[in-house]
C-alpha positions in Angstrom: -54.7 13.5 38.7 -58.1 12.2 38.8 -58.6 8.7 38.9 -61.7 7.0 36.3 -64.9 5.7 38.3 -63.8 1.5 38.3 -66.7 -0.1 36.7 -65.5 -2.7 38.6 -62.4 -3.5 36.9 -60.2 -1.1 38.6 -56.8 -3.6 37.9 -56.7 -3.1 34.4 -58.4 0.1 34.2 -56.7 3.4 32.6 -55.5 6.1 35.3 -56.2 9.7 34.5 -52.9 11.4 34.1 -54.5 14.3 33.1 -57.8 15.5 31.8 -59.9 18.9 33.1 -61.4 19.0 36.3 -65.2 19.1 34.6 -64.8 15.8 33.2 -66.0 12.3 35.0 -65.6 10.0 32.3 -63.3 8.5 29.8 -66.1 10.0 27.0 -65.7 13.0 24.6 -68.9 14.8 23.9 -68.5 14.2 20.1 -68.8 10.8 20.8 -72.1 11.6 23.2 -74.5 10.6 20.2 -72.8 7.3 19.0 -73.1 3.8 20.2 -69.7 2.8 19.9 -66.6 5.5 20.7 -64.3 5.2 17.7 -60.4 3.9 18.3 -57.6 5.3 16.5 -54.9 2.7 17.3 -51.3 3.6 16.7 -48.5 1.2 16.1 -49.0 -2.7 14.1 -46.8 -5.0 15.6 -48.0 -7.7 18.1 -49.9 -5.2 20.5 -50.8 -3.5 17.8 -52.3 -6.3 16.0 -54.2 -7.5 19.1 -55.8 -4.7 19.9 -57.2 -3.8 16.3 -58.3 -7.8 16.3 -60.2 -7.2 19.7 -62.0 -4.0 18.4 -63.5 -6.0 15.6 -63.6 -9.7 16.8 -63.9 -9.6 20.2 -67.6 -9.6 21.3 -66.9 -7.4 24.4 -64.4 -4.5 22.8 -66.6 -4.8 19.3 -69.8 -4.0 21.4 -68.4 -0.9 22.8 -65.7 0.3 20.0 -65.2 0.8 16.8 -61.9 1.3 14.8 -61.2 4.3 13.5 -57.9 4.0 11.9 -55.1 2.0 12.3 -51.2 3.6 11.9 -48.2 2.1 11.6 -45.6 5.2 11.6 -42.6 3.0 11.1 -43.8 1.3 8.2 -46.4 3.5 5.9 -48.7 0.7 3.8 -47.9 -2.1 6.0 -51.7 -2.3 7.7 -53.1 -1.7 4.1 -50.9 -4.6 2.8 -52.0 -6.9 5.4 -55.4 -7.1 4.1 -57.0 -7.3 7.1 -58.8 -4.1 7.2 -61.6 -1.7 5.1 -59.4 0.5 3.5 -61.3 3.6 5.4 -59.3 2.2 8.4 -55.8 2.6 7.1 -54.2 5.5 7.6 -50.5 5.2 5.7 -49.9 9.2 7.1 -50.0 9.8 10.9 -50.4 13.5 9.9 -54.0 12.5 8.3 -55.3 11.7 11.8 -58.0 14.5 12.4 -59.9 13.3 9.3 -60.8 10.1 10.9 -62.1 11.6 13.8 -61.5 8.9 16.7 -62.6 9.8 20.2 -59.3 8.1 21.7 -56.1 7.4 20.4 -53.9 4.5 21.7 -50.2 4.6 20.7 -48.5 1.1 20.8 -45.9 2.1 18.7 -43.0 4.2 19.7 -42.1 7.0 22.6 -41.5 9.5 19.6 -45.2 9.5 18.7 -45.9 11.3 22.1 -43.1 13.2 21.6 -44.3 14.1 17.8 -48.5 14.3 18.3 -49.5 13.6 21.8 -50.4 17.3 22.4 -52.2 17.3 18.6 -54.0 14.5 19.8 -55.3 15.4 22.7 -56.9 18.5 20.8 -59.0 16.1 19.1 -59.5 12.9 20.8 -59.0 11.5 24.7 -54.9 10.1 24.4 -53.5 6.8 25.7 -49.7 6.1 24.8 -48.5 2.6 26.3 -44.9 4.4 25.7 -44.7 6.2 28.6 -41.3 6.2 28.8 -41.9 8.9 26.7 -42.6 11.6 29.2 -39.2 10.9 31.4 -38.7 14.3 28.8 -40.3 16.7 31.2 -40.8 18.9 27.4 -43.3 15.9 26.1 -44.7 16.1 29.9 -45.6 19.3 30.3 -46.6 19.7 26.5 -49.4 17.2 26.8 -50.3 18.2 30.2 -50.5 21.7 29.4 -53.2 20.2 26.6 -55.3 18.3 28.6 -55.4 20.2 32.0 -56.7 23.3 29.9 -60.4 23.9 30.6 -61.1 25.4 27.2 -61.1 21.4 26.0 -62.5 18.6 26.8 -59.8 15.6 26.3 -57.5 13.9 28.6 -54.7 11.9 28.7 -54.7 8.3 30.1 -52.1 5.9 31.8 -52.8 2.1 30.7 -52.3 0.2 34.0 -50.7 -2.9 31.4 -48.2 -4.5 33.8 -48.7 -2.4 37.0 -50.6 -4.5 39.0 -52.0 -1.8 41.8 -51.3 1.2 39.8 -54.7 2.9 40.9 -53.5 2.5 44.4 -50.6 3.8 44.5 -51.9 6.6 43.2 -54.7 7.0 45.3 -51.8 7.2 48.3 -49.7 9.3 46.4 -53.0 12.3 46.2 -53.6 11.4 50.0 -50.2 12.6 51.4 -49.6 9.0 52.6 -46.9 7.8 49.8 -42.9 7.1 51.3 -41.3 5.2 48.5 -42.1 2.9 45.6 -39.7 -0.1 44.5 -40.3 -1.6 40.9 -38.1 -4.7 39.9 -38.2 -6.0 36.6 -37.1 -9.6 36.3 -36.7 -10.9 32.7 -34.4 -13.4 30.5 -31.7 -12.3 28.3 -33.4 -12.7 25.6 -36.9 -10.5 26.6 -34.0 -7.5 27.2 -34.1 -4.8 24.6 -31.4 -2.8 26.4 -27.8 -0.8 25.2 -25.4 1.5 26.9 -23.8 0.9 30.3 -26.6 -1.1 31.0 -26.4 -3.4 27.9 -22.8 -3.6 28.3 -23.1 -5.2 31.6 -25.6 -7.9 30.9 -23.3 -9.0 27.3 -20.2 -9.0 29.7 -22.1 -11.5 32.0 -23.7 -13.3 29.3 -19.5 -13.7 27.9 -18.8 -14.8 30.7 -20.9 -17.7 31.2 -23.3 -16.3 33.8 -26.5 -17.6 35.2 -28.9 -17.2 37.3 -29.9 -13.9 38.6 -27.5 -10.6 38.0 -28.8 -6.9 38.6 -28.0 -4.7 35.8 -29.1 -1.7 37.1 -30.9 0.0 40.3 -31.6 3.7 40.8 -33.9 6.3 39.5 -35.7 5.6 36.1 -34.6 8.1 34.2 -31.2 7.1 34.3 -31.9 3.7 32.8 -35.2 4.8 30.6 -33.2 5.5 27.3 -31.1 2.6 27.6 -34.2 0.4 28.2 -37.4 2.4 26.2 -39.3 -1.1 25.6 -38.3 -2.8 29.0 -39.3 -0.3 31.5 -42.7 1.3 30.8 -44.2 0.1 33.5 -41.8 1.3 36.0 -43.1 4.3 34.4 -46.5 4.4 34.6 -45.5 4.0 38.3 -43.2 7.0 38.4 -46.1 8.9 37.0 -48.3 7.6 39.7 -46.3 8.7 42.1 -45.4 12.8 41.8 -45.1 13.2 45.5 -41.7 11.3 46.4 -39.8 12.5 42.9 -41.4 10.5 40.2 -38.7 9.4 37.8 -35.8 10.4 39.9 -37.5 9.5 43.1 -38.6 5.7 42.2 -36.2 3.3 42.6 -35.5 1.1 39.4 -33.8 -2.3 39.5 -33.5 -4.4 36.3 -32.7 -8.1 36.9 -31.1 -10.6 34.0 -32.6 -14.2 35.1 -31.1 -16.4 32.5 -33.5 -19.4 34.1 -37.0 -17.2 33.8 -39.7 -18.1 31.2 -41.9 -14.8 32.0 -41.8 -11.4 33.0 -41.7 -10.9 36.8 -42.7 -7.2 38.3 -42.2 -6.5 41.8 -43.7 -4.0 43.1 -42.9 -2.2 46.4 -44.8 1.0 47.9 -44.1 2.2 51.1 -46.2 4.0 53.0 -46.2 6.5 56.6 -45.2 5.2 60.0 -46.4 6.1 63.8 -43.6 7.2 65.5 -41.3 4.4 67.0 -43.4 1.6 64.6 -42.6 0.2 61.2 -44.1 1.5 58.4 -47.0 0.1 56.3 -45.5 -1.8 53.3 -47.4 -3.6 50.3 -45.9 -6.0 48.0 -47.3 -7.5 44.8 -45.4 -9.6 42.1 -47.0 -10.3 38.5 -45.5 -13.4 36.8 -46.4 -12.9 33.4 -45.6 -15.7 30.3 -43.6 -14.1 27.5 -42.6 -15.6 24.2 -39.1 -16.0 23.7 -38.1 -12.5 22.2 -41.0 -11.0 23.2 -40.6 -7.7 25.1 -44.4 -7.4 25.8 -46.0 -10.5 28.5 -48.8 -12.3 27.5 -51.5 -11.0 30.2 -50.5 -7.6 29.1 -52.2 -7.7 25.9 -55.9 -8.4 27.9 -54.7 -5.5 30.4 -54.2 -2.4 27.4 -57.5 -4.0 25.8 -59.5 -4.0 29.4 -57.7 -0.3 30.0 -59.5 0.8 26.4 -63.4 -0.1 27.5 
């Protein structure tokens, strides 16, 4: 688990979750000869839209990428229809993908598209899923890994830092021996909860009942509440995948929090690290206050973050 040189933005920069051990650089040698590396982006809702904007508009992102296609799985013709694109940029079939020859692939759509084509995709291009609740299935895990830790190819597979303020850090500690524990608490309003189960069950009986204020609706490992929360909790995963050495997804510890008061997204982050004998132990927290539209399961300053995580 390598990490990518900073460039000095090492906040918002992608971590390496896995890639061979010859490679230094988020580059792919087909892309050696070309000025800008070509983007395949995956998934055309808010995200979606933002980033394919960025890669044309933005003078930054249009300097050093190009679009490559542009997918919506869920909805085959819907980036065609909007009219906002050449037509050699949308891509209606997912299945199509190899013909348009992007040197990295950024899913913003859906855990099932890692589960579906992240190891097809790393045959071809380097891989960045913002769904990484997708690999609390050890099967889409190890598949991907398996892919991109293989020395006979030259891809890998990258971890946007999005909301996880620090997440080069605590990985750093986790590869030095020094990691103990890792908190993540998601604060968010009612209505920036995408949730169901036991877990949804217990924020619409509180919600009945007239509630406010603060409630917990769940604290444990992460893979107990992942399925119940796929859109609400990816960057308690990108954490989990940061940090192997104490368990990962059934060794970080998970609380969701309803705030019926909130107007953002509030992540607080928790690592814990070793202890001389007889003294307390070094501890970091961080919290990210992030602005969210009502309804919006995805903060504002995120959207800057999987853009800065891309160049």
């Amino acid at each position: 688990q390598n990490l990518l040189p900073s460039r000095g933005q090492s906040t918002h920069m992608a971590a390496a979750l896995a890639r061979p051990a010859s490679r230094r650089l988020l580059s792919s040698s087909s892309s050696a000869s070309r000025a800008r590396r070509r983007v395949g982006i995956v998934g055309f809702g808010a995200v979606g839209k933002y980033l394919a904007d960025a890669v044309q508009n933005d003078p930054v992102a249009s300097s050093a990428l190009e679009l490559a296609f542009v997918c919506e799985p869920m909805s085959p013709g819907a980036v065609a229809a909007s009219g906002l694109f050449e037509p050699a940029v949308c891509l209606e079939d997912l299945a199509g993908f190899r013909s348009k020859e992007a040197d990295l692939i950024v899913e913003v759509a859906h855990a099932s598209v890692s589960a579906r084509y992240g190891p097809a995709f790393l045959e071809h291009a380097d891989y960045m899923p913002a769904s990484i609740t997708a690999f609390v299935d050890d099967t889409v895990e190890k598949a991907c890994r398996e892919v991109a830790e293989s020395p006979a190819q030259e891809h890998g597979l990258y971890i946007p830092s999005g909301a996880l303020w620090g997440a080069r850090d605590i990985q750093k500690m986790d590869e030095r021996g020094s990691l103990r524990a890792v908190t993540v608490t998601m604060c968010k309003a009612p209505h920036h909860l995408k949730i169901s189960g036991p877990v949804g069950e217990k924020m619409e009986r509180l919600l009945a009942s007239g509630a406010t204020g603060e409630h917990v609706l769940y604290e444990g490992p992460i893979r107990g509440l992942a399925a119940h929360a796929p859109n609400n909790v990816n960057t308690m995963a990108a954490a989990a995948l940061a940090s192997p050495s104490i368990g990962g997804f059934d060794g970080l510890t998970a609380r969701l929090v309803m705030d019926t008061e909130t107007e953002a997204h509030i992540v607080t982050v928790e690592v814990e690290g070793p202890a001389k004998p007889g003294a307390k132990p070094f501890k970091q927290t961080t919290v990210r206050y992030n602005p969210a539209e009502v309804g919006a399961v995805t903060g504002d300053a995120t959207y800057a973050s999987f853009l800065s995580s891309m160049l």
